[in-house]
mmCIF file of the N, C-alpha and C atoms, coordinates in Angstrom:
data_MODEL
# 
_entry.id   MODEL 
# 
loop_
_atom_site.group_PDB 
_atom_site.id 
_atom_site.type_symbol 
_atom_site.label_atom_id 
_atom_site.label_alt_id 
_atom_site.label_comp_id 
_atom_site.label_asym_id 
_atom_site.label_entity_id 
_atom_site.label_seq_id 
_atom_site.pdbx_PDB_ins_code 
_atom_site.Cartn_x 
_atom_site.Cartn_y 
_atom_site.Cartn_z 
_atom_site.occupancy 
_atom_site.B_iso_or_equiv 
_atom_site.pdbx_formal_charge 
_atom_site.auth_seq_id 
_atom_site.auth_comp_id 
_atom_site.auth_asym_id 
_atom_site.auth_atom_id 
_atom_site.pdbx_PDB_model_num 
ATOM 1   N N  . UNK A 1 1  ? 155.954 97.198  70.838 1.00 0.00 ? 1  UNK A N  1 
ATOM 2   C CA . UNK A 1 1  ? 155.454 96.084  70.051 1.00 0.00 ? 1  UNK A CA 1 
ATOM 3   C C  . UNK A 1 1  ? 154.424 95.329  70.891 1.00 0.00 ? 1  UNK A C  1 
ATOM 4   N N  . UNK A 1 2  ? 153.484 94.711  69.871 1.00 0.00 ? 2  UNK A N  1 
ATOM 5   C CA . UNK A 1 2  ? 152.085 93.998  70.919 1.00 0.00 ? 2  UNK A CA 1 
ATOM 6   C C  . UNK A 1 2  ? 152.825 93.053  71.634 1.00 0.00 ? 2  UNK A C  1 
ATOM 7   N N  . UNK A 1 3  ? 152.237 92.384  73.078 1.00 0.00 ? 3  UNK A N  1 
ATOM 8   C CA . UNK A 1 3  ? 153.220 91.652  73.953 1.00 0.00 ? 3  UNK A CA 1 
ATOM 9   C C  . UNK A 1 3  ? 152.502 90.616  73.010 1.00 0.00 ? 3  UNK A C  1 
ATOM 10  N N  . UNK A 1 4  ? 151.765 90.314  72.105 1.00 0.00 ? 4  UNK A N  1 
ATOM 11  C CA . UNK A 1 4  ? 151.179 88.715  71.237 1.00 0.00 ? 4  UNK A CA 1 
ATOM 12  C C  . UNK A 1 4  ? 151.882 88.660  69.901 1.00 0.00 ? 4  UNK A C  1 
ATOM 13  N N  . UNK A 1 5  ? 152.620 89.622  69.953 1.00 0.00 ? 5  UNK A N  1 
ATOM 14  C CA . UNK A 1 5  ? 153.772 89.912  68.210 1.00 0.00 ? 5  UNK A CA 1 
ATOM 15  C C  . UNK A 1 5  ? 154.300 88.374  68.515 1.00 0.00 ? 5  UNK A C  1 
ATOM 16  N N  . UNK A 1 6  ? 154.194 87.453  67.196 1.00 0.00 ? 6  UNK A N  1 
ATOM 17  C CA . UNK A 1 6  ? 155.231 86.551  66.725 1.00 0.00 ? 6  UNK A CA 1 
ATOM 18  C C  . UNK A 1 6  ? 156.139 87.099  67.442 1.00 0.00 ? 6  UNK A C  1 
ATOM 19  N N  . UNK A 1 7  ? 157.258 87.786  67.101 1.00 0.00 ? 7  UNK A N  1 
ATOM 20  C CA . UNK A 1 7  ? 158.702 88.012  67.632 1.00 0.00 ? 7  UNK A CA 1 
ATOM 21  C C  . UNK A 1 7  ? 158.745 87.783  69.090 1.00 0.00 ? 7  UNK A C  1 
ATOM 22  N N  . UNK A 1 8  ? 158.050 88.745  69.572 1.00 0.00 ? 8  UNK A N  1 
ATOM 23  C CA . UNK A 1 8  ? 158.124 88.332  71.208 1.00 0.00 ? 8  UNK A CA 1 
ATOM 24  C C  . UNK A 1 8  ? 157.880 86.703  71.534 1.00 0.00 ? 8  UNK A C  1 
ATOM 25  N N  . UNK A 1 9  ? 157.286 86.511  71.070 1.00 0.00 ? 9  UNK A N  1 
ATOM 26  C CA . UNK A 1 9  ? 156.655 85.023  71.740 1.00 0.00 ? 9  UNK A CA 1 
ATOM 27  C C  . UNK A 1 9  ? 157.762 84.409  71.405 1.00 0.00 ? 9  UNK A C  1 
ATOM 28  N N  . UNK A 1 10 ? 158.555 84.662  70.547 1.00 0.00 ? 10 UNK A N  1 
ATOM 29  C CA . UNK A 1 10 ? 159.917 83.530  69.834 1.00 0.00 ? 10 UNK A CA 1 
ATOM 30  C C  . UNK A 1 10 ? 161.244 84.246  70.608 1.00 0.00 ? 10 UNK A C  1 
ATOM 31  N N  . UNK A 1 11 ? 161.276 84.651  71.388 1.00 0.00 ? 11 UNK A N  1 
ATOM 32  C CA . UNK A 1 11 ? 162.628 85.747  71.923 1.00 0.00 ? 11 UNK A CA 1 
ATOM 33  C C  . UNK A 1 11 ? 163.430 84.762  72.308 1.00 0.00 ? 11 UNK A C  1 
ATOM 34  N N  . UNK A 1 12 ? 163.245 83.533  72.054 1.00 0.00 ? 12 UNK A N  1 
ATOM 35  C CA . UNK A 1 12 ? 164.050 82.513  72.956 1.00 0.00 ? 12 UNK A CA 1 
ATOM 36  C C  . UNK A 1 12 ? 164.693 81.841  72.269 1.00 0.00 ? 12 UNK A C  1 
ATOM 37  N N  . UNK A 1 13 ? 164.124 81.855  70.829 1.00 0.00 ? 13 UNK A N  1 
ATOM 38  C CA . UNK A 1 13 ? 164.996 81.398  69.749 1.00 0.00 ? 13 UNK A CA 1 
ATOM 39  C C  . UNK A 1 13 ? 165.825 82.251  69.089 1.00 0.00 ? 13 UNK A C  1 
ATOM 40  N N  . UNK A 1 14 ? 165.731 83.734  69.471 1.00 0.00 ? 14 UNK A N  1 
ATOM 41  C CA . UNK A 1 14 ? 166.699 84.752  68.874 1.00 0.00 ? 14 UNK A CA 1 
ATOM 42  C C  . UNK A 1 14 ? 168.439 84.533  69.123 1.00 0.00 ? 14 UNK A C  1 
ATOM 43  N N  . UNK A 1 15 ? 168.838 84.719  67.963 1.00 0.00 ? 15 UNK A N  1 
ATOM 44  C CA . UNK A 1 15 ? 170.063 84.658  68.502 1.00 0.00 ? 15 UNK A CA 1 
ATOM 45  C C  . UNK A 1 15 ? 171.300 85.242  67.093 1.00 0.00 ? 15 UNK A C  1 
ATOM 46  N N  . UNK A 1 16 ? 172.335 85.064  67.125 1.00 0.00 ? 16 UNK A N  1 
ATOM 47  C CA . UNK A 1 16 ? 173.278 85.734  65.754 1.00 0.00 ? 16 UNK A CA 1 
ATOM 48  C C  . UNK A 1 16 ? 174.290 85.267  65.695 1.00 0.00 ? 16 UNK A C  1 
ATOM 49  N N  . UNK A 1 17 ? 175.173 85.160  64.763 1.00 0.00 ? 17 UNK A N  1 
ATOM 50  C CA . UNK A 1 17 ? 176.502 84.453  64.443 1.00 0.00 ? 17 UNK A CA 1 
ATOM 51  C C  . UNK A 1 17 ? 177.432 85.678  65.343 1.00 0.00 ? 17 UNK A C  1 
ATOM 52  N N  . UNK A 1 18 ? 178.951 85.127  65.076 1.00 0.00 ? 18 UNK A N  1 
ATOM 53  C CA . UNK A 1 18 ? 179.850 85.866  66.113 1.00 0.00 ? 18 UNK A CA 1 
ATOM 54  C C  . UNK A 1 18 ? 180.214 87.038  65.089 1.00 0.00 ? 18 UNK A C  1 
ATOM 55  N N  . UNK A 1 19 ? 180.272 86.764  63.685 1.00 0.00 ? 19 UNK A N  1 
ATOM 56  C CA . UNK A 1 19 ? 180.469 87.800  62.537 1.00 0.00 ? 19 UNK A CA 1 
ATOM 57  C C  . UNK A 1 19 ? 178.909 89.013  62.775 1.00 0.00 ? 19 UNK A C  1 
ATOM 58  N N  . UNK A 1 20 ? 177.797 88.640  62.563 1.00 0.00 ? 20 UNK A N  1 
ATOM 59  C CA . UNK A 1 20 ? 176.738 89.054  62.929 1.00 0.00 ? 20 UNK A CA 1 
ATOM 60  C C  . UNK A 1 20 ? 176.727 90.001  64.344 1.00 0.00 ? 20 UNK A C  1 
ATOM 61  N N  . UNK A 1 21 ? 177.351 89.591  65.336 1.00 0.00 ? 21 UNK A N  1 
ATOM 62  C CA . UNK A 1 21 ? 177.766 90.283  66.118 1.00 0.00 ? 21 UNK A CA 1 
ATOM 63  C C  . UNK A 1 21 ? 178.171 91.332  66.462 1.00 0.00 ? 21 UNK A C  1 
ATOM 64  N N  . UNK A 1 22 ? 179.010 91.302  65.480 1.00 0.00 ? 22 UNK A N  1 
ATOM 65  C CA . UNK A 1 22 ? 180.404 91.782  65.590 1.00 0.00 ? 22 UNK A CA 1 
ATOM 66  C C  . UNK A 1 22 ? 180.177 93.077  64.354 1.00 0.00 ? 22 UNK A C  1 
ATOM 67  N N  . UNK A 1 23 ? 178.959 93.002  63.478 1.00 0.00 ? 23 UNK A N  1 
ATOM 68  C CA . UNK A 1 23 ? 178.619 93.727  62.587 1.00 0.00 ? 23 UNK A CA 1 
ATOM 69  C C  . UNK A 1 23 ? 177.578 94.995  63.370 1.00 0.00 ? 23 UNK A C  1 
ATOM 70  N N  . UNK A 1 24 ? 177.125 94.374  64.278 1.00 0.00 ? 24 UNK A N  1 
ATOM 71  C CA . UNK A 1 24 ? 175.624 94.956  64.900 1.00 0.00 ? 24 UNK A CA 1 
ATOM 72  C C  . UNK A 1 24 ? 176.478 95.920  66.086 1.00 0.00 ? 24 UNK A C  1 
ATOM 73  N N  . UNK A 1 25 ? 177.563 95.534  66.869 1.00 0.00 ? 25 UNK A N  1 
ATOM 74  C CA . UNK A 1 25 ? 178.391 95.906  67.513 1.00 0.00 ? 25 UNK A CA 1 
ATOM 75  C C  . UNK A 1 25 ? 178.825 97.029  66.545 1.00 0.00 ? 25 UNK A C  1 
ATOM 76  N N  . UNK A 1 26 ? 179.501 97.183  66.120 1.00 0.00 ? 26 UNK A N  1 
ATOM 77  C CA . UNK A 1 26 ? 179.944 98.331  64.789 1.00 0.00 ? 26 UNK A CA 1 
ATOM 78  C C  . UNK A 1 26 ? 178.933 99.041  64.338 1.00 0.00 ? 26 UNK A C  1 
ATOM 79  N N  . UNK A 1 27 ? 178.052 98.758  63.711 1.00 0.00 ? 27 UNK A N  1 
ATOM 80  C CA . UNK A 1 27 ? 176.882 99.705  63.247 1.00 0.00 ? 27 UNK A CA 1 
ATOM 81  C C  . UNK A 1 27 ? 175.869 100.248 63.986 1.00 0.00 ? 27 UNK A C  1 
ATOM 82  N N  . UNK A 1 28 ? 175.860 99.653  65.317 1.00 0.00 ? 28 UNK A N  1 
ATOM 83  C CA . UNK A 1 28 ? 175.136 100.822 66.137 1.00 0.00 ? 28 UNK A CA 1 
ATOM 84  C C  . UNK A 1 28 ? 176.224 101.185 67.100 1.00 0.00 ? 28 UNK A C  1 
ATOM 85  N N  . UNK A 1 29 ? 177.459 101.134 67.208 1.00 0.00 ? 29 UNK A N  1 
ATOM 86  C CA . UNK A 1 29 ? 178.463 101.444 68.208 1.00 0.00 ? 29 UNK A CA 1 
ATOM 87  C C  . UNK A 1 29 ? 178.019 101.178 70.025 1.00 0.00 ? 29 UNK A C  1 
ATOM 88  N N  . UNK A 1 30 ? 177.847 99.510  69.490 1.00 0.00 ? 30 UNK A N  1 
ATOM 89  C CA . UNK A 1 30 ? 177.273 99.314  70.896 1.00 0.00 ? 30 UNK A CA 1 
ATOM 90  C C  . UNK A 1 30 ? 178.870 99.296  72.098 1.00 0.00 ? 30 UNK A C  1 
ATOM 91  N N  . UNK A 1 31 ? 178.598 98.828  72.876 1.00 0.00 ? 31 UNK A N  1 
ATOM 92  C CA . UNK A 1 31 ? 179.558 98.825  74.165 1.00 0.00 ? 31 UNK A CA 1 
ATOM 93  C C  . UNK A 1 31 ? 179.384 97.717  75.277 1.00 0.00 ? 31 UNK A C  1 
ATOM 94  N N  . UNK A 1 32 ? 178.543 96.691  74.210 1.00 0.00 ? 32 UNK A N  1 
ATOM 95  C CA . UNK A 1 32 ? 178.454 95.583  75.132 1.00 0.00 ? 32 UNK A CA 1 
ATOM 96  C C  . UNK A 1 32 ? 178.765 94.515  73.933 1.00 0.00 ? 32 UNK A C  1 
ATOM 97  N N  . UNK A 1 33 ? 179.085 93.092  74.578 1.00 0.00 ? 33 UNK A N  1 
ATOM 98  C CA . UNK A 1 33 ? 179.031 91.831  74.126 1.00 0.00 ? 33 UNK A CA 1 
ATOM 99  C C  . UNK A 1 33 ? 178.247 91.071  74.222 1.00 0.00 ? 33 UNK A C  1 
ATOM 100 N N  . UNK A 1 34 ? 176.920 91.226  74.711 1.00 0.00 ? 34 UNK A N  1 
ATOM 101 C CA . UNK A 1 34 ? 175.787 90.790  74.938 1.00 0.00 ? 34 UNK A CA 1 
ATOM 102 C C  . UNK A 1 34 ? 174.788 91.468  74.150 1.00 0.00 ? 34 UNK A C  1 
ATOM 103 N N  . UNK A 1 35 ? 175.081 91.487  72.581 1.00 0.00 ? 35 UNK A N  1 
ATOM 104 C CA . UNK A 1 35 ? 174.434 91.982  71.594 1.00 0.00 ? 35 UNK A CA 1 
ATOM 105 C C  . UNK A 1 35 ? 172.836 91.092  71.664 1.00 0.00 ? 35 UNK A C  1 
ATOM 106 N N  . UNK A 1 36 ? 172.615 89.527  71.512 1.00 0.00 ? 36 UNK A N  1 
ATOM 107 C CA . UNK A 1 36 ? 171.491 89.477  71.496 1.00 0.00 ? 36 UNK A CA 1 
ATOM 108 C C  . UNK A 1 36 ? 170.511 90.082  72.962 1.00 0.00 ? 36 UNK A C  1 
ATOM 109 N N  . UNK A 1 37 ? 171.511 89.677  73.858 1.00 0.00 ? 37 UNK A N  1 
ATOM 110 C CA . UNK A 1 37 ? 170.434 90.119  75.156 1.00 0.00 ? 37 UNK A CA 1 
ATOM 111 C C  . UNK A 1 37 ? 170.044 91.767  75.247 1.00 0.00 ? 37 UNK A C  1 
ATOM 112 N N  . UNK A 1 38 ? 170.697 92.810  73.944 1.00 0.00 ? 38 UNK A N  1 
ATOM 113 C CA . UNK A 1 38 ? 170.783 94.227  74.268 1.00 0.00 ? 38 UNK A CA 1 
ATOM 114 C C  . UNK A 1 38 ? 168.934 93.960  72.985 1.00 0.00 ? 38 UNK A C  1 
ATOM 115 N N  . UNK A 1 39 ? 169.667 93.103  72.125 1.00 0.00 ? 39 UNK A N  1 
ATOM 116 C CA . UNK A 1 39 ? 168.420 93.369  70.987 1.00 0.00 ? 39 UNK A CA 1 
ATOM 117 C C  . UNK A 1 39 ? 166.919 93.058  71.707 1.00 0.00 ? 39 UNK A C  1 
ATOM 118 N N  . UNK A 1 40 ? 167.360 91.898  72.438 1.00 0.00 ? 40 UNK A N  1 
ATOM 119 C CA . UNK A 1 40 ? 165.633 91.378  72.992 1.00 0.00 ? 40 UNK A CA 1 
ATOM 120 C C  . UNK A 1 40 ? 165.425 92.525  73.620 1.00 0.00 ? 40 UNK A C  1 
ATOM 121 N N  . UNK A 1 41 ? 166.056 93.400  74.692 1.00 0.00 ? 41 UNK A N  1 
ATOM 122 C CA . UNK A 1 41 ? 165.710 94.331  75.515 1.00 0.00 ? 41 UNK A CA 1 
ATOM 123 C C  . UNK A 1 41 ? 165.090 95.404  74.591 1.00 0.00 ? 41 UNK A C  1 
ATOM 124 N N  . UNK A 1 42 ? 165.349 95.771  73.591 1.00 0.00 ? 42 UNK A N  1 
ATOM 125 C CA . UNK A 1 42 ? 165.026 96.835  72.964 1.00 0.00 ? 42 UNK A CA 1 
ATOM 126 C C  . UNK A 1 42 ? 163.822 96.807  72.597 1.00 0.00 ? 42 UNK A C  1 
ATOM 127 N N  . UNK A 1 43 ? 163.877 95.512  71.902 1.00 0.00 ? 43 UNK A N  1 
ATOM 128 C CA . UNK A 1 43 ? 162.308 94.782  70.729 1.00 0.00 ? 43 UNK A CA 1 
ATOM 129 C C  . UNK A 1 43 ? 161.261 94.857  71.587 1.00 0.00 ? 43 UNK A C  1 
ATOM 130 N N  . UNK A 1 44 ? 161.722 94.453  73.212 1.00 0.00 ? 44 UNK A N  1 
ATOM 131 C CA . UNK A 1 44 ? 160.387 94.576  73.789 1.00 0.00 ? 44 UNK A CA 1 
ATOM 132 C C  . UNK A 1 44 ? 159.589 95.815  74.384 1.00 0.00 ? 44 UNK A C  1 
ATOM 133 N N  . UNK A 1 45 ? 160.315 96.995  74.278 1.00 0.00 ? 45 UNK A N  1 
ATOM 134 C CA . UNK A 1 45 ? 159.997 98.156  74.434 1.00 0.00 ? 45 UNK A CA 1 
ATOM 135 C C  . UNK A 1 45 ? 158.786 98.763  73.589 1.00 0.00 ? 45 UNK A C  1 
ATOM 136 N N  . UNK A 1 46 ? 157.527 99.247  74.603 1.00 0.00 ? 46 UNK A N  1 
ATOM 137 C CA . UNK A 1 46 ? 156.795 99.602  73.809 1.00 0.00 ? 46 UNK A CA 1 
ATOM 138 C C  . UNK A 1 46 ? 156.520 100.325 72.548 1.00 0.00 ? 46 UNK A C  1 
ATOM 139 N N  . UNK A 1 47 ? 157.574 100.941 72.596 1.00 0.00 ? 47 UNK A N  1 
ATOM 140 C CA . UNK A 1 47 ? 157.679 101.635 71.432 1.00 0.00 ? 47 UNK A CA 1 
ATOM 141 C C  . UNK A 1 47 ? 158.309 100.981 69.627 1.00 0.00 ? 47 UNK A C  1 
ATOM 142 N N  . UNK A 1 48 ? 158.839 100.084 69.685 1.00 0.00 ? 48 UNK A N  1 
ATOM 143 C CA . UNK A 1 48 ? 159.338 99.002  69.017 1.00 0.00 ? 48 UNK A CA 1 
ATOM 144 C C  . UNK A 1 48 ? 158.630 98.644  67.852 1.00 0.00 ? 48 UNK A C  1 
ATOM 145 N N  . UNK A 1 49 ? 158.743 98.736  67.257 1.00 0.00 ? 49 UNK A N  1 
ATOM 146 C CA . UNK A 1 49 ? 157.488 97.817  66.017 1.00 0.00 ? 49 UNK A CA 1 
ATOM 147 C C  . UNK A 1 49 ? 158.170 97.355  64.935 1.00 0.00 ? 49 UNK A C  1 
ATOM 148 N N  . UNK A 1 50 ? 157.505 96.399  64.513 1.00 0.00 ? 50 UNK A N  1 
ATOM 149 C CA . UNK A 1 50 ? 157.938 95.255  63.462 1.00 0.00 ? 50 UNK A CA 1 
ATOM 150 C C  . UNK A 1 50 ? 157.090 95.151  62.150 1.00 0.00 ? 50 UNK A C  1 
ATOM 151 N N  . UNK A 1 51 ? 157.846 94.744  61.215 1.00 0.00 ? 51 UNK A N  1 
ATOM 152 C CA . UNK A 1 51 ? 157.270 94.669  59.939 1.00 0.00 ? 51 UNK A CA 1 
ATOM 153 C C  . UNK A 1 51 ? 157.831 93.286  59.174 1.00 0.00 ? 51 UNK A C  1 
ATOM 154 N N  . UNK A 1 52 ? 157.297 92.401  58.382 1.00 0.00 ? 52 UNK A N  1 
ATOM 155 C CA . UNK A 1 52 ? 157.539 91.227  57.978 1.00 0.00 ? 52 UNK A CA 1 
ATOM 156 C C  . UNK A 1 52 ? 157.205 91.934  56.448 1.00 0.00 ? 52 UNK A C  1 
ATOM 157 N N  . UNK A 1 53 ? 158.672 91.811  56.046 1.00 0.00 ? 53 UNK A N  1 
ATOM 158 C CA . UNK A 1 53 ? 158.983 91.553  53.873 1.00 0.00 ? 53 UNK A CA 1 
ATOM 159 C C  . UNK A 1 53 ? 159.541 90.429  53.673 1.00 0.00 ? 53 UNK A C  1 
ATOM 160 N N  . UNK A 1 54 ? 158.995 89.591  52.905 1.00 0.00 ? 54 UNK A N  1 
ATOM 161 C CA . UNK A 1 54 ? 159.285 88.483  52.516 1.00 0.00 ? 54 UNK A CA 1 
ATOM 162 C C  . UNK A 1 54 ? 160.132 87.875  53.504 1.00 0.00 ? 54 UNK A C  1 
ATOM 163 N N  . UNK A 1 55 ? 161.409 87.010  53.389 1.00 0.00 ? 55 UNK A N  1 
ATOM 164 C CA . UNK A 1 55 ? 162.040 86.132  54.438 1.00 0.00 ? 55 UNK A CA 1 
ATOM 165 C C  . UNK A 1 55 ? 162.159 86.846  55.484 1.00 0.00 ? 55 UNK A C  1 
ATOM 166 N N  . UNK A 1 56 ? 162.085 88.471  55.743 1.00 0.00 ? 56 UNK A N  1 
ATOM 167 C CA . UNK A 1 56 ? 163.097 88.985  57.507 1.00 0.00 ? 56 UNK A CA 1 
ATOM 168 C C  . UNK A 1 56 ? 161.577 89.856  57.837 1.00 0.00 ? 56 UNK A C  1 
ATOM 169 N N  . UNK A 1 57 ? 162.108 89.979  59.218 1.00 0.00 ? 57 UNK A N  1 
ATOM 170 C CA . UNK A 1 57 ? 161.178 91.049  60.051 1.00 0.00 ? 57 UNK A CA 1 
ATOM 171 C C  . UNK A 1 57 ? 162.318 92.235  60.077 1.00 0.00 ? 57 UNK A C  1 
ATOM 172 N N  . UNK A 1 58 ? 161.364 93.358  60.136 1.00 0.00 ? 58 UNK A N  1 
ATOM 173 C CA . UNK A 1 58 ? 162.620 94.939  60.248 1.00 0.00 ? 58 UNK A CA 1 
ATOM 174 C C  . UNK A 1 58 ? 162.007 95.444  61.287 1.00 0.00 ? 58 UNK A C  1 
ATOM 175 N N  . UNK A 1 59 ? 162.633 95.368  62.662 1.00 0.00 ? 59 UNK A N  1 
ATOM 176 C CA . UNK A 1 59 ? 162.220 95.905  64.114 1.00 0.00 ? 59 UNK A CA 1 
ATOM 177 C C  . UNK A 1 59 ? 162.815 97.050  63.918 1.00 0.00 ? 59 UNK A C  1 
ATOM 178 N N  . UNK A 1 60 ? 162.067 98.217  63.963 1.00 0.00 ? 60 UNK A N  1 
ATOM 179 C CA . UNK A 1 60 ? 162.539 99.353  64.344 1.00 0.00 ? 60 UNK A CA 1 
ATOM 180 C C  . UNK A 1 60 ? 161.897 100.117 65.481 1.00 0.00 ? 60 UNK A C  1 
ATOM 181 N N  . UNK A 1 61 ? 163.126 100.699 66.166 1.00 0.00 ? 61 UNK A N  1 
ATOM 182 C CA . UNK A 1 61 ? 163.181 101.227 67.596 1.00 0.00 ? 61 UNK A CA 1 
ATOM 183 C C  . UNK A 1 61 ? 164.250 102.186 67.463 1.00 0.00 ? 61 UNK A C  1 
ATOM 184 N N  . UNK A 1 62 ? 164.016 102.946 68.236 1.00 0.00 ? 62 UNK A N  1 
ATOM 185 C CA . UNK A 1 62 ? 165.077 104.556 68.910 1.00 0.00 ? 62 UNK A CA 1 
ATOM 186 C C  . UNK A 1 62 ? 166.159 104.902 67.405 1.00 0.00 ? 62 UNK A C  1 
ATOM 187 N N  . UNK A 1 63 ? 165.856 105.394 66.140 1.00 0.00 ? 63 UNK A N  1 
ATOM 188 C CA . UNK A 1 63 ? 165.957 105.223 65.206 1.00 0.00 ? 63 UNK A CA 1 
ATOM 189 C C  . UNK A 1 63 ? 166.979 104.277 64.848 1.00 0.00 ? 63 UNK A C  1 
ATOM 190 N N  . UNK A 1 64 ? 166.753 102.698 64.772 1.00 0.00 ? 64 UNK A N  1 
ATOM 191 C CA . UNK A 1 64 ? 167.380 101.740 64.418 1.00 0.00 ? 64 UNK A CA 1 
ATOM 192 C C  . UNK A 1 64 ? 166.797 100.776 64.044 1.00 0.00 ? 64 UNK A C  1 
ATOM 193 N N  . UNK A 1 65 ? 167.300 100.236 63.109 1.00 0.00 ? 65 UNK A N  1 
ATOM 194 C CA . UNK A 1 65 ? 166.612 99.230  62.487 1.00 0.00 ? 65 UNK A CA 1 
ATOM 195 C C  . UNK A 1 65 ? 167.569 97.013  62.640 1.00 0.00 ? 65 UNK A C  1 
ATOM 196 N N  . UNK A 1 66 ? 166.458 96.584  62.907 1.00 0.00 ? 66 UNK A N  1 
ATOM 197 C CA . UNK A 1 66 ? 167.073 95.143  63.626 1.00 0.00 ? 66 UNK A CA 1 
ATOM 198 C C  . UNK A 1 66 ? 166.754 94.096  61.801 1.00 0.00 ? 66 UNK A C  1 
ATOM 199 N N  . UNK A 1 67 ? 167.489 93.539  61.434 1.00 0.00 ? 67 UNK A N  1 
ATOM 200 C CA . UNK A 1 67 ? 166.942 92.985  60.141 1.00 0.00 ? 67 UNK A CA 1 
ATOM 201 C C  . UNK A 1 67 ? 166.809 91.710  60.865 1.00 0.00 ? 67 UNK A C  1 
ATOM 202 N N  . UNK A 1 68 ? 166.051 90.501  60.845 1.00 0.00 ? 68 UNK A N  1 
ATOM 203 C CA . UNK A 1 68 ? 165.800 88.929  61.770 1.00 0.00 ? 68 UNK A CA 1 
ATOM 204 C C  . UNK A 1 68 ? 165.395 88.577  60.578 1.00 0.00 ? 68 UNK A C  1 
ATOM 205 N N  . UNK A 1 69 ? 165.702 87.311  60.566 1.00 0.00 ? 69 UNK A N  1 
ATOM 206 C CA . UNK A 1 69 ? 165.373 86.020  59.566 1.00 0.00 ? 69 UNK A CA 1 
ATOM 207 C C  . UNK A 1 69 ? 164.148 85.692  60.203 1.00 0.00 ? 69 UNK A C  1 
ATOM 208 N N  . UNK A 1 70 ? 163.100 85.314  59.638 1.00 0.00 ? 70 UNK A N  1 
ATOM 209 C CA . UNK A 1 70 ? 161.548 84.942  59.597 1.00 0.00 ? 70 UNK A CA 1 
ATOM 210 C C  . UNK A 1 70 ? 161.768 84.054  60.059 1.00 0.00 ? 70 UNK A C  1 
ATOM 211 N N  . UNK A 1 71 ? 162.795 82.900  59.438 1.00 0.00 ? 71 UNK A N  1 
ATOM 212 C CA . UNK A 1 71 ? 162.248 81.059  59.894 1.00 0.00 ? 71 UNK A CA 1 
ATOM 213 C C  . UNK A 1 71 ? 163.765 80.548  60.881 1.00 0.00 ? 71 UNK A C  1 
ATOM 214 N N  . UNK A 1 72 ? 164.705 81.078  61.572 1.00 0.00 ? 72 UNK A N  1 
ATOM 215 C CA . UNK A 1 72 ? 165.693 80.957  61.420 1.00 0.00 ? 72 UNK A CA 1 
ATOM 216 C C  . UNK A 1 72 ? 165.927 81.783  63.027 1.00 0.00 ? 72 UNK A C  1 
ATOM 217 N N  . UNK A 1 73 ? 165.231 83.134  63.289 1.00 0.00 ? 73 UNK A N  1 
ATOM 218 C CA . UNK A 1 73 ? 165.027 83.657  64.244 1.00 0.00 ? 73 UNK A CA 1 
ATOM 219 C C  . UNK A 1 73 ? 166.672 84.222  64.396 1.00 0.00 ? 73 UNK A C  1 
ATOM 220 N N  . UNK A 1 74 ? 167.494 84.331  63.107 1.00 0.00 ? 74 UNK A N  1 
ATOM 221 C CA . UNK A 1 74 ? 168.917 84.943  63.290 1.00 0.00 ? 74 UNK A CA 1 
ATOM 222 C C  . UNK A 1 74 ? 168.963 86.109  62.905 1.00 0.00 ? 74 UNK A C  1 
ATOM 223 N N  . UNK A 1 75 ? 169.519 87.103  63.787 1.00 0.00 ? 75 UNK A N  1 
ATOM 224 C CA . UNK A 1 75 ? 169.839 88.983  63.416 1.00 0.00 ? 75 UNK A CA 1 
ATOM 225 C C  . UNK A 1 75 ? 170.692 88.850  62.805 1.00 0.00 ? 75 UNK A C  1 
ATOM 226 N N  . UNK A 1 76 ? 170.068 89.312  61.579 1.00 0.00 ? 76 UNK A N  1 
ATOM 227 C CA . UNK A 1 76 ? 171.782 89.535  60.725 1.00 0.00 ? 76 UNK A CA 1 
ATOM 228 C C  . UNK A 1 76 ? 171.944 90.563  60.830 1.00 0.00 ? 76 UNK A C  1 
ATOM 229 N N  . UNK A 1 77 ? 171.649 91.661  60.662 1.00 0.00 ? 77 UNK A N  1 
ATOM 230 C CA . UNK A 1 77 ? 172.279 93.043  60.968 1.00 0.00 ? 77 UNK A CA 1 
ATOM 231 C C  . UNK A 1 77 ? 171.706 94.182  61.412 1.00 0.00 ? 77 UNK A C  1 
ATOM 232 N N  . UNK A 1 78 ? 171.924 95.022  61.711 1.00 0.00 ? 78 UNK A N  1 
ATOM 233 C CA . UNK A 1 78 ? 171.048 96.473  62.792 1.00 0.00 ? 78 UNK A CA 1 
ATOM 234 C C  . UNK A 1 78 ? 171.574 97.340  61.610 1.00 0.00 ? 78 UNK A C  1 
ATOM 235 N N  . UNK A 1 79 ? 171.285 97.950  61.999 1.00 0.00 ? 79 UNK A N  1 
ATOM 236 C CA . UNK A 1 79 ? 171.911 100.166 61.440 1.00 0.00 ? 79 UNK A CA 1 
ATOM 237 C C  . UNK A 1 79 ? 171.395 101.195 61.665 1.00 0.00 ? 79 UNK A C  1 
ATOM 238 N N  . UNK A 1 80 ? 171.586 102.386 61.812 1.00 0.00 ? 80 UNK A N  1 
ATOM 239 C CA . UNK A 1 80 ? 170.888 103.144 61.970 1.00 0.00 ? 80 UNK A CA 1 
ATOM 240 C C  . UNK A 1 80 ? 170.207 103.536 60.909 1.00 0.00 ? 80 UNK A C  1 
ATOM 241 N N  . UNK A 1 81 ? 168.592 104.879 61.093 1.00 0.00 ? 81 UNK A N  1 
ATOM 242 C CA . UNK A 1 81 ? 168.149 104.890 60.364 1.00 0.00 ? 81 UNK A CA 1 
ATOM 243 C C  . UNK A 1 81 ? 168.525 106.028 59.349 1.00 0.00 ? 81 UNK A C  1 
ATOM 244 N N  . UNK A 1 82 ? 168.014 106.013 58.415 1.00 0.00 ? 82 UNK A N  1 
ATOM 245 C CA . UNK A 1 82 ? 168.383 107.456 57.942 1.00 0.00 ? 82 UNK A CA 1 
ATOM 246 C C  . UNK A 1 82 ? 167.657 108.189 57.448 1.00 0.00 ? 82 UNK A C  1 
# 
């Protein structure tokens, strides 16, 4: 993703509920509890790219998809792709 992407520049306001968590944890079968600090790591990978539909951005990376609230800067949910 461009290092001047909206998203990057806002990485500081990223963040997710403990349910949100706990969803993103499950649907990509992560192995950490440091779900937002795994998401920023990912988003900023060059390979990463983002798309804005109406209210969310859809970051997709290493076939997975990040859904983020536009004004709100909250992950509601990941998944893989299909």
């Amino acid at each position: 993703m461009d290092r001047n992407h909206e998203l990057l520049l806002h990485l500081d306001r990223l963040h997710t509920t403990e349910l949100g968590a706990l969803r993103i944890k499950k649907n990509l079968f992560l192995d950490t509890d440091q779900v937002v600090d795994w998401c920023k790591e990912k988003m900023k990978h060059p390979s990463a790219s983002a798309t804005r539909k109406g209210k969310n951005w859809y970051v997709h990376f290493d076939c997975c998809i990040l859904t983020i609230n536009a004004n709100s800067y909250t992950i509601i949910t990941a998944h893989k792709e299909k």
